[in-house]
N, C-alpha and C positions, 0 to 999 in steps of 0.2 A: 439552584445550581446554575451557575453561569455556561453561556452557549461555550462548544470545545473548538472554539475557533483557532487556538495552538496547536489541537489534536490533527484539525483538520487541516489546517497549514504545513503542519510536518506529514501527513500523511499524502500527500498535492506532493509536497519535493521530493520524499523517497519513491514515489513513481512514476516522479518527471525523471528523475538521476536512475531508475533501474530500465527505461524507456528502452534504449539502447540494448539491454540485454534480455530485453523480451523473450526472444527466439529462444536462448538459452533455458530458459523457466519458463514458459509457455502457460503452464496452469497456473502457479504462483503468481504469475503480472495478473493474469486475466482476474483470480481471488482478485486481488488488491484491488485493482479498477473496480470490481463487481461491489466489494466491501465500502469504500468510498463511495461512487454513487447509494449503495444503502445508508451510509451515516448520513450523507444529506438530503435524503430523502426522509429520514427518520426527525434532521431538525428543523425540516419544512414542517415537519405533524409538532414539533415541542418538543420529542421525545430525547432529550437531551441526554440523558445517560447513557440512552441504546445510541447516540450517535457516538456520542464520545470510545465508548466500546467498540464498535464499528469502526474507527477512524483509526484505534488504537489496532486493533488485529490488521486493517489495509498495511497500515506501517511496516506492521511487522512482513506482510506480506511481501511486501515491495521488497524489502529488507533482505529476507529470502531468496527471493531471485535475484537480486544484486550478488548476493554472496555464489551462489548457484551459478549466476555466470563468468565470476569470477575463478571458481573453480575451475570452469571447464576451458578456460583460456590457459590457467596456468598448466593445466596438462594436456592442452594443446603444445604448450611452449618447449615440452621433454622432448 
């Protein structure tokens, strides 16, 4: 299995672009940061799949708090 260096790249931008609404999802950023250092941490040992899963759940994490912050903007906005 090839290293998930896409996995890992798309998990890098959706928590550089949810950065910003941190404060918002507070635990959600913190997962995501915490998951991404685990996936590459996991493919510093080779453990290729646990990164890739790792990198793929950050995503999501990030992803998460993006959406999470955007909620609480748009019902700021009422």
């Amino acid at each position: 299995m090839p290293p998930p260096a896409a996995e890992l790249a798309q998990a890098r931008a959706a928590i550089e672009q949810a950065q910003p609404a941190a404060h918002y999802a507070p635990a959600e950023f913190a997962a995501a940061q915490k998951k991404l250092d685990l996936a590459e941490q996991s493919l510093r040992r080779d453990e290729r799949v646990q990164a890739r899963r790792l990198a793929e759940q950050a995503e999501a994490d990030a992803r998460l708090a993006s959406a999470m912050a955007e909620n609480e903007r748009a019902r700021g906005l009422r």
